[in-house]
C-alpha positions in Angstrom: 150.0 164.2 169.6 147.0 162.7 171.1 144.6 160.3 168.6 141.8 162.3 168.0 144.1 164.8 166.7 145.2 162.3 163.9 142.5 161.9 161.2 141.0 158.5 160.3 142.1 155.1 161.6 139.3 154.8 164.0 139.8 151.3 164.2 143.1 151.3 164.7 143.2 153.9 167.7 140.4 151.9 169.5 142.0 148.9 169.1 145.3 150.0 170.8 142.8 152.1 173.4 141.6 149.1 174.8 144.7 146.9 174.7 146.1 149.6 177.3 142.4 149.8 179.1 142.5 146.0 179.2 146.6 146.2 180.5 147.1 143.7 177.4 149.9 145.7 175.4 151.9 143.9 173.9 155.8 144.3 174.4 157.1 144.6 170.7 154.7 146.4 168.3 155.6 146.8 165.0 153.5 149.6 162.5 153.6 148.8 158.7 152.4 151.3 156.4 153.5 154.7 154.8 154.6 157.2 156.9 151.7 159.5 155.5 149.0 157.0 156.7 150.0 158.1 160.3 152.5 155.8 161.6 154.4 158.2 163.4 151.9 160.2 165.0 150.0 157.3 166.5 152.8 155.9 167.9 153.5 158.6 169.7 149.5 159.0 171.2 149.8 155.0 171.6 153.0 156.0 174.1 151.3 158.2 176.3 148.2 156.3 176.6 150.2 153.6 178.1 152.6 156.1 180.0 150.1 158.1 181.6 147.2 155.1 181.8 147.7 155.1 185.9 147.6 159.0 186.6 144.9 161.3 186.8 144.3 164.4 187.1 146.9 167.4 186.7 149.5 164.5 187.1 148.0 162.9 184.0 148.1 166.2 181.8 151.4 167.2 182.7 152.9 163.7 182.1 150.5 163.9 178.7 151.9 167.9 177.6 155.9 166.7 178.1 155.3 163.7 175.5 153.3 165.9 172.9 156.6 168.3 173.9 158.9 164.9 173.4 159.7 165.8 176.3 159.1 163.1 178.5 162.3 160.5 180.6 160.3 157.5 179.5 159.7 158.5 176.0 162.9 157.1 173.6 163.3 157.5 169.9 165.4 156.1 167.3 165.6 157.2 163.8 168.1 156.5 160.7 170.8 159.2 160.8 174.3 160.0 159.3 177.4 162.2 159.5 176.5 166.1 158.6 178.7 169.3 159.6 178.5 168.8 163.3 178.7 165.2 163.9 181.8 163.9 161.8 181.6 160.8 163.0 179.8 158.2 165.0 176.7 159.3 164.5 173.7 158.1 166.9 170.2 159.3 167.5 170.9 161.2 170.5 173.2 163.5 169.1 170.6 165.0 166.6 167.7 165.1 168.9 166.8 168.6 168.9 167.0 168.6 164.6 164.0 165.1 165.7 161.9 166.9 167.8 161.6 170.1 165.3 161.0 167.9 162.6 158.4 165.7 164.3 156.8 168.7 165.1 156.7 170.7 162.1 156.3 167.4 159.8 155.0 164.5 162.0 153.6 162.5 158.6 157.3 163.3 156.6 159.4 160.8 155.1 163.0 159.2 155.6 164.1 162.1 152.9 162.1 165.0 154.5 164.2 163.8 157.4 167.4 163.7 156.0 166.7 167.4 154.8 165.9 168.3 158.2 169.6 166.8 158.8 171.2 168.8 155.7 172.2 165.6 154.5 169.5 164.7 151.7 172.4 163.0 149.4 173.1 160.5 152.1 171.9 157.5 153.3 170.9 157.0 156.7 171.2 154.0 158.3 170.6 152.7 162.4 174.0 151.1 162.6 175.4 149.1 165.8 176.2 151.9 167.8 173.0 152.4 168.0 172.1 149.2 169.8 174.3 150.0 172.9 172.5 153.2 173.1 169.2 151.5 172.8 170.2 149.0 175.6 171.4 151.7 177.8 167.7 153.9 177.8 166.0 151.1 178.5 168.2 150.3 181.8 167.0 153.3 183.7 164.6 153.5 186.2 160.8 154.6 184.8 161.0 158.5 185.5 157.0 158.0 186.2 157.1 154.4 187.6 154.7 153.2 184.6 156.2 152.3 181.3 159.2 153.0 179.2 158.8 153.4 175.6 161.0 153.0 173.0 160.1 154.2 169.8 162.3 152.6 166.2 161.3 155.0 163.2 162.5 153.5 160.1 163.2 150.3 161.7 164.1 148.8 158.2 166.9 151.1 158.5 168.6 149.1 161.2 171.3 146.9 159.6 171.6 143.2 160.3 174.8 143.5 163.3 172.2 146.2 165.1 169.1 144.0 164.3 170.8 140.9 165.7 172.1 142.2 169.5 168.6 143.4 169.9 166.5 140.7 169.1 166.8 139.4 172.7 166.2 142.5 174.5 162.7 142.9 171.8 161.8 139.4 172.6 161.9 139.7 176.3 162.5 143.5 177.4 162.4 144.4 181.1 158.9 144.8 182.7 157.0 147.8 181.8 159.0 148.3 178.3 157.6 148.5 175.1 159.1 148.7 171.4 157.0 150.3 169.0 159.0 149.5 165.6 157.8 151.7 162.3 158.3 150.6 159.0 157.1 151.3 155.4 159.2 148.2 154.0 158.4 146.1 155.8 160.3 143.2 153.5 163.7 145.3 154.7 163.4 144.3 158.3 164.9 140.5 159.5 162.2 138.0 159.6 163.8 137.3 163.2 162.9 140.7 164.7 159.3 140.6 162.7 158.8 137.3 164.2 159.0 139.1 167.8 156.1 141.7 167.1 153.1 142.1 167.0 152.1 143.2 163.5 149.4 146.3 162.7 148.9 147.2 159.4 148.0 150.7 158.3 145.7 151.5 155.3 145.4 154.7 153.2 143.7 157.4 154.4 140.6 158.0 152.4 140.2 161.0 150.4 137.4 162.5 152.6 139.8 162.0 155.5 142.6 163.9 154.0 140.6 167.1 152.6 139.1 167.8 156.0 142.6 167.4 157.8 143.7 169.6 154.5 140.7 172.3 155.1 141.2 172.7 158.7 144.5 172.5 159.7 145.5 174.5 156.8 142.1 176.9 156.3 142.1 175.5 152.6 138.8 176.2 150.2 136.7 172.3 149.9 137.5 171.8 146.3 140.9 172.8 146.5 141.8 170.2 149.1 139.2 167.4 147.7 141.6 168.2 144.5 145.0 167.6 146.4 143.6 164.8 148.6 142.4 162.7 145.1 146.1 163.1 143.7 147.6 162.1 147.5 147.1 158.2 147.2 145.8 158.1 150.8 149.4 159.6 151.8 149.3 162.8 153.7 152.6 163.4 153.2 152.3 163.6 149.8 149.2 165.4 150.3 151.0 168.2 152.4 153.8 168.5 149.6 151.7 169.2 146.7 150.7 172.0 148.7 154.0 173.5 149.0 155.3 175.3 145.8 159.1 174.8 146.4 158.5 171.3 146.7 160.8 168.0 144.7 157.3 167.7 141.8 158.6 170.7 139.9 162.1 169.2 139.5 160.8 165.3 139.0 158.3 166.9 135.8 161.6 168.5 134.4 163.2 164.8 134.8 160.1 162.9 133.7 159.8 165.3 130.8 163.3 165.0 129.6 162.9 161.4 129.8 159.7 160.6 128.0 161.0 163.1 125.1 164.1 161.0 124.6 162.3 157.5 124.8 160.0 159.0 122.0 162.9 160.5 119.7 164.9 157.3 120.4 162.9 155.0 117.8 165.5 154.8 115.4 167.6 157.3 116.1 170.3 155.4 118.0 172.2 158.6 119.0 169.2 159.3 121.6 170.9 156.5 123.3 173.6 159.1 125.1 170.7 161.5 126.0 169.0 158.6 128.1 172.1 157.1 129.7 172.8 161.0 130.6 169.6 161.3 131.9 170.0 158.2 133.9 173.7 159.2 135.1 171.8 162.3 136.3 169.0 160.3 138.2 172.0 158.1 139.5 173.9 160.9 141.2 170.7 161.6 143.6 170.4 159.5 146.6 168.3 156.4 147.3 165.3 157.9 148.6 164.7 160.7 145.8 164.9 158.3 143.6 162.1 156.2 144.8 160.3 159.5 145.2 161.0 159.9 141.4 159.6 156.6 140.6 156.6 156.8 142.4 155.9 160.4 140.9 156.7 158.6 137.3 153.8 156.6 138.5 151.1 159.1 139.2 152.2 160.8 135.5 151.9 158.0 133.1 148.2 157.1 135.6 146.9 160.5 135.2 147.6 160.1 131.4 145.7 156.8 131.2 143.0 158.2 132.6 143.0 161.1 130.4 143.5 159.2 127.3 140.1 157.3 128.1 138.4 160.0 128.6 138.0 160.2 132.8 138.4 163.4 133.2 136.9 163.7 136.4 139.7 162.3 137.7 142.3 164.0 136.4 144.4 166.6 137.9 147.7 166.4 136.8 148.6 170.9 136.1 151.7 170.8 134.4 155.1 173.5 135.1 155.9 173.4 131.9 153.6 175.2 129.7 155.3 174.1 126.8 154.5 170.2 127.7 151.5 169.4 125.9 149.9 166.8 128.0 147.1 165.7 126.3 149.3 165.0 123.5 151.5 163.1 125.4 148.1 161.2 127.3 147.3 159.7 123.7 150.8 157.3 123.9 149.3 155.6 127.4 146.9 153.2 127.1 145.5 149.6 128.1 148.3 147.9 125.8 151.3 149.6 127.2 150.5 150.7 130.6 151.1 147.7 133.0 154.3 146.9 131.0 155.4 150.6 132.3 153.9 150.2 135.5 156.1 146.7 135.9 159.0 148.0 134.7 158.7 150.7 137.1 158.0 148.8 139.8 160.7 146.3 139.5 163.3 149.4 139.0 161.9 150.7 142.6 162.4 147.1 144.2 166.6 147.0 142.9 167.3 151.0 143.9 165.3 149.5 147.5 167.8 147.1 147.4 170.8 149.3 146.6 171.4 148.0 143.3 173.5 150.3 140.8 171.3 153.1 140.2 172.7 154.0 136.4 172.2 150.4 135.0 168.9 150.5 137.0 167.7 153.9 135.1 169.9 152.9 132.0 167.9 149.6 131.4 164.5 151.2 132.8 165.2 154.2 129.6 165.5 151.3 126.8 162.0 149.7 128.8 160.6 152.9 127.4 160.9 153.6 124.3 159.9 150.3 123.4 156.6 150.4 125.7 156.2 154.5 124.7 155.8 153.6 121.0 153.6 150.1 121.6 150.2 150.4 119.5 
């Protein structure tokens, strides 16, 4: 991956240009922002600026190929990973480093549930635990394969749990000469203030619709209006972006969810036997892991948005196509409106922030269901 390969953040990739031109990099970096803004990728064209910054030549392309290959002795990752068929038990990055490199290649904007997938083991969760530490500790020992830099690269770093968190803060607040840690998070609140308060902080904004239909039109050969369409439904995410184009993706399954659930909240006004359908419906949401369910939320989100707007008429921006023919949204748009919308929206928002925080996910959904069809029915 090399930066002009990764669309938008102009600002950001000059920035950290210059602090390599300049030799002022600092030692513990830590990237905020969804992993559809780009986090991942410019890490990775961040790393071999700084490994490559004192070759030229064929020497400098070479070293430049093995790191877009991940491929390269001075190039380290560590990501959140679990038990699946082949490892049964202590799990560590290195031991599912060819599943990484595939992914980052094939999905290099994908999120912590993509990744999991990639794993086979989309109903766990995956954590960085302790084990991981010594491994980290160990990489960064050897001797620079290039003589320039060593990088270590923590995706999900929010993922690391407070024992692993705590026997690194040392080696992250004074590493060995010529070693750098790129941290990447996208909750950032999830990390220990003590580890924040070692890095330097760089925020990364949405990518602007513009930005995401050319990336959409050619590395994908997609029509302009189709991918101006997909890129105004993609919330600056190109993650998001890339699964609305694929067919088999999770949104089919989360409007069969969303649908069940809005019918319910609306035939629960009393009718107190609706009660069991919703607590079903939130058993069945509870049974998922963490991570679809935040993915749920935030598609609950974009539904009951795109219904605001077509209530009031905006239907410019409006491109919510329904599966289900039989789902009359339009109907449904007429129940979302100024007096109920940022009650939903809250209620949403706070269910998101206790499954983040691994609260129990069927009193979560359960209480969010009874949120509803009070707000679904407000005038």
């Amino acid at each position: 991956m090399k930066f002009d390969e990764i669309p938008g953040l102009n600002h950001l990739k000059n920035h950290l240009k210059t602090t390599v031109e300049r030799g002022r990099i600092a030692h513990a970096q830590l990237f905020v922002g969804e992993h559809g803004y780009g986090t991942l990728p410019t890490a990775v064209a961040f790393a071999s600026e700084i490994i490559s910054r004192n070759l030229s030549g064929e020497a400098k392309r070479i070293c430049q190929t093995k790191i877009e290959e991940l491929n390269h002795p001075d190039l380290h990752f560590v990501y959140p990973v679990n038990t699946n068929d082949e490892i049964k038990s202590n799990p560590v990055s290195k031991d599912f480093f060819s599943y990484w490199r595939n992914f980052v290649k094939e999905q290099p904007y994908g999120e912590l549930y993509h990744w999991l997938k990639e794993l086979g083991i989309e109903k766990k969760q995956g954590n960085i635990n302790v084990r991981e530490a010594a491994e980290i500790m160990k990489a960064i020992s050897l001797k620079s394969y290039e003589g320039t830099a060593k990088i270590m690269i923590i995706w999900c770093a929010d993922k690391m749990n407070a024992a692993t968190s705590n026997k690194l803060l040392k080696l992250i607040e004074e590493p060995p000469k010529d070693t750098y840690f790129i941290l990447i998070t996208n909750a950032e609140d999830q990390i220990l203030q003590t580890i924040k308060s070692r890095c330097q902080k760089i925020s990364f904004p949405p990518l602007s619709e513009e930005q995401i239909a050319s990336y959409l039109i050619n590395q994908h050969q997609m029509g302009k209006e189709e991918a101006l369409q997909i890129a105004a439904q993609a919330d600056g995410n190109l993650s998001k972006a890339l699964e609305l184009l694929d067919n088999e993706s999770d949104n089919q399954v989360f409007e069969q969810l969303f649908i069940t659930w809005v019918r319910s909240a609306f035939r629960a006004k009393g009718n107190k036997s609706v009660v069991h359908d919703l607590s079903l419906w939130a058993n069945t949401l509870a049974k998922e892991n963490r991570e679809t369910q935040m993915r749920f939320i935030h598609f609950s989100i974009q539904f009951f948005r795109q219904a605001l707007l077509k209530n009031y008429s905006a239907d410019s921006l409006v491109f919510m196509k329904t599966y289900d023919e039989k789902f009359k949204f339009d109907k449904f748009a007429e129940f979302i409106h100024g007096n109920n919308i940022q009650p939903i929206f809250e209620a949403l928002e706070e269910a998101h922030y206790h499954i983040q925080r691994n609260a129990n996910a069927k009193i979560v959904f359960t209480d969010l269901s009874m949120q509803l069809t009070r707000f679904i029915h407000k005038k």
